[in-house]
N, C-alpha and C positions, 0 to 999 in steps of 0.2 A: 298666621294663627298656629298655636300648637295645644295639644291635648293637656290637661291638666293629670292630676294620678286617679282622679274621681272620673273621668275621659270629658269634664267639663272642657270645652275649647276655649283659648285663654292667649289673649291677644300678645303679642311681640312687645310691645307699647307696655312697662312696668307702669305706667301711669294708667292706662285704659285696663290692664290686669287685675291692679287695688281700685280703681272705680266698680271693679265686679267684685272683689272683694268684701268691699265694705256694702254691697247690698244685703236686702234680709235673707232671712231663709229661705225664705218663698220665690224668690227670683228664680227668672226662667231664659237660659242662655241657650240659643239654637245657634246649631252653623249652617249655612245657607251657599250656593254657589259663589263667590268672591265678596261675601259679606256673613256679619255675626249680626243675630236679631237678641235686643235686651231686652226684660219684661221685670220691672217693680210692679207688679198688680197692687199691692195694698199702698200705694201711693203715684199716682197715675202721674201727678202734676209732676213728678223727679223728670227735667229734662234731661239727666245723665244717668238714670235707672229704667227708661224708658227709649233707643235711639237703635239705631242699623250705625254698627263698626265694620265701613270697608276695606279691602285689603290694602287699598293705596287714594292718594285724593284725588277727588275731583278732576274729571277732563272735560274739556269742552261738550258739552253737550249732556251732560251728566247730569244737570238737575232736572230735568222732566221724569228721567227714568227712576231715580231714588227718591223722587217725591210717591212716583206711582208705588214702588217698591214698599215705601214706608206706609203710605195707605192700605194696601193689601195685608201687610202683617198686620195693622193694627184697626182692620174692620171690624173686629170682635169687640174692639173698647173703648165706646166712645168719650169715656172720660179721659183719656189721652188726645188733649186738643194742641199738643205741640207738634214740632216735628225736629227730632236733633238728629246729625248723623256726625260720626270720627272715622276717622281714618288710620291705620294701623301702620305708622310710622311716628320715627324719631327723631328726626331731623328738621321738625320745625316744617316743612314741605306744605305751604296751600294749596298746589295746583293753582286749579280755575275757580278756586272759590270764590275771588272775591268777583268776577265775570257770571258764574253760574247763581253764586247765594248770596251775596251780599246785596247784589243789585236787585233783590227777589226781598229784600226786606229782614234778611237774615243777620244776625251777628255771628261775624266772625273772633273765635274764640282762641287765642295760643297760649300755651301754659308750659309751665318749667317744671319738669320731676327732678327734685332733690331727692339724693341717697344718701344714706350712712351708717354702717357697722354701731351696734350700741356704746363698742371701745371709744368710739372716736368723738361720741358728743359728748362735751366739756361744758360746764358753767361760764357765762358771761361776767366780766368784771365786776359788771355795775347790775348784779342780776337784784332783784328783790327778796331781801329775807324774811321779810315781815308776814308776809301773807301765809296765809294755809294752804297747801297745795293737798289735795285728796284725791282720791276716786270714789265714788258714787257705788253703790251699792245699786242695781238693775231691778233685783226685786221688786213686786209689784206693790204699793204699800208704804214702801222704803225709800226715802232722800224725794219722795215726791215732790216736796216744795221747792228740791233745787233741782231739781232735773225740770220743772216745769221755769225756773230763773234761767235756764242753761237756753229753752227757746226764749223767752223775753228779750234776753240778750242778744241771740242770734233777729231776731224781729228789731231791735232796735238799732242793730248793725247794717241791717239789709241796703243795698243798694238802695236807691229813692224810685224806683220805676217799676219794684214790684211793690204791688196791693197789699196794703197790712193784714186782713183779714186772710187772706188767701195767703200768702205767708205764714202766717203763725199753722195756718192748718198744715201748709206743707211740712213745718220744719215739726211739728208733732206729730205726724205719721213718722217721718224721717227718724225722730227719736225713740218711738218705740219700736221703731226697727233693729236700732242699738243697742237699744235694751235686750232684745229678744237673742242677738248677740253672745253679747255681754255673759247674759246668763246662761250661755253653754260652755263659757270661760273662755272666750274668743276676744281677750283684751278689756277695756275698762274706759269711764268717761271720767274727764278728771275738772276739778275745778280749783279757782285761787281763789279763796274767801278772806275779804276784809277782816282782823282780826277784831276788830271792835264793834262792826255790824253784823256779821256774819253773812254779805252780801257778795252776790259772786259777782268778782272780777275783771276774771277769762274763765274761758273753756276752752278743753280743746277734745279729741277723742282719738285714740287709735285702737283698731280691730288687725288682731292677728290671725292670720291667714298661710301657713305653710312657713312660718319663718319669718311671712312677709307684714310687719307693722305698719300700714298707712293710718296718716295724720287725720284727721278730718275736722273742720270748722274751728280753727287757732282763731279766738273770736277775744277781744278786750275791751269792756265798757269804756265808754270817749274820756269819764271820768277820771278813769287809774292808765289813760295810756302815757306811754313814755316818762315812767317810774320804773322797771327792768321786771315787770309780771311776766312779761309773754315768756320772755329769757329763760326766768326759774319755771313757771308752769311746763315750759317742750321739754328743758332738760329733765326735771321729776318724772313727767311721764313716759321717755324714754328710757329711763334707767326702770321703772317700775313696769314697760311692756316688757322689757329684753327677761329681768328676774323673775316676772309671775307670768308673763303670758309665753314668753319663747323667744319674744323678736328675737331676730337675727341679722333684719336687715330693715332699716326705719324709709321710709316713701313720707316726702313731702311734696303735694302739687297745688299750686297756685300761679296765678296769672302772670303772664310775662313780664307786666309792668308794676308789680303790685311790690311796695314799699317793703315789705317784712323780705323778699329775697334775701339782700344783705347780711337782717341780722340772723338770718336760718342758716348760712354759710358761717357767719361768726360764731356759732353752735358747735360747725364741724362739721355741715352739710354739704355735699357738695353737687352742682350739676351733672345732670347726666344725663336727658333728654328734652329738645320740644315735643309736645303733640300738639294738634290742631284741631278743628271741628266746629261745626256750625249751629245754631238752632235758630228757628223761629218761633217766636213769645205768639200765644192764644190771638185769635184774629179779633176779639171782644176785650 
């Protein structure tokens, strides 16, 4: 861990750094003897705004103690019915997770952070010109009906194993966290709208942080995928974080195995760490 210039403590891990980044205001980041405790209070359900990051993974014997550990911190709230924990490496490293937590009901999690200089991301060939690429105005009042399409979207993208209801509520906490963001001039949420519906597309969002642009929820209606949206939607908004917000240095993270790798590279992305880490989904 290293101090940030606010003396926020701020993980090694550029992946697990923009995961604190992109929380709200309100978040509350303590450092702890060989671990960091994270706290989304106005969104309890964030399993990656809500988690103990330790300095290294899992060892043998390791999950009784960081289960006890993550109960202790989070006796105060018991709407935090998850339990997530990361580990503050880059190389991909499980340890004994999958011996400690996966055999414990947990999923194990590895993800890929892509970097890149704003010089270096380029249009796609076959990217999409047709659509409207924008940013969202944060104000309260304002773009509401598509900031309120930007979760629809993200709900009818979700994974099949979380709960729609309980979903939708997460990812609208989540958004008004953005928003809240947003309107200190901390980056912008952008969308592709149909030019004949006015119906959004994709979404994606990045929040600038010291330089630091991370991605967040690169999301495409099942409708308009593999038409080149995602393609024009990342590049527009990296060009529009770098000129109005400051990026300097753009942060994509997503799942090991997860399809858009490729074309994030075809961008001008490129890799440059694993992290890893585990949670376990509400006992109910």
């Amino acid at each position: 861990m290293r101090l940030d210039t606010d003396t926020t403590p701020v993980p090694r891990a550029l992946s697990l750094a923009t995961d604190l980044d992109v929380l709200p205001p309100d978040r509350v980041v303590e450092q702890r003897d060989g671990y960091l405790v994270v706290r989304n209070p106005g969104n309890p359900d964030h399993y990656w705004g809500n988690m103990l990051i330790f300095d290294d993974a899992p060892a043998p014997g390791d999950a009784p103690r960081w289960e006890a550990l993550f109960a202790e911190e989070f006796a105060g709230e018991p709407r935090v019915r998850h339990q997530t924990f990361a580990w503050d490496r880059t190389d991909g490293e499980v340890g004994a997770a999958r011996e400690e937590f996966v055999a414990r009901a947990y999923d194990l999690e590895v993800t890929v952070g892509l970097t890149a200089p704003p010089a270096a991301i380029f249009p796609h060939p076959r990217e999409n010109r047709e659509v409207l690429v924008r940013a969202l105005d944060p104000a309260p009042g304002v773009d509401d009906a598509l900031w309120d399409g930007i979760v629809e979207l993200q709900v009818a993208t979700r994974e099949p194993h979380y709960e729609e209801h309980a979903y939708r509520a997460f990812r609208g906490a989540q958004t008004n966290g953005f928003r809240a963001q947003f309107d200190q001039g901390r980056g912008a949420w952008f969308v592709a709208l149909d030019p004949a519906t006015g119906e959004v597309t994709a979404s994606c969002g990045i929040v600038v942080t010291g330089g630091r642009g991370r991605f967040q929820a690169v999301d495409t209606a099942d409708l308009y995928r593999r038409r080149g949206i995602c393609s024009r939607l990342v590049v527009e908004a990296a060009r529009v974080a770098a000129e109005r917000y400051g990026a300097e240095h753009l942060v994509i993270v997503a799942d090991a195995g997860y399809h858009a790798l490729g074309l994030y590279e075809s961008l001008g992305f490129q890799r440059a760490e694993r992290v890893a880490g585990v949670f376990l989904r509400p006992r109910d």
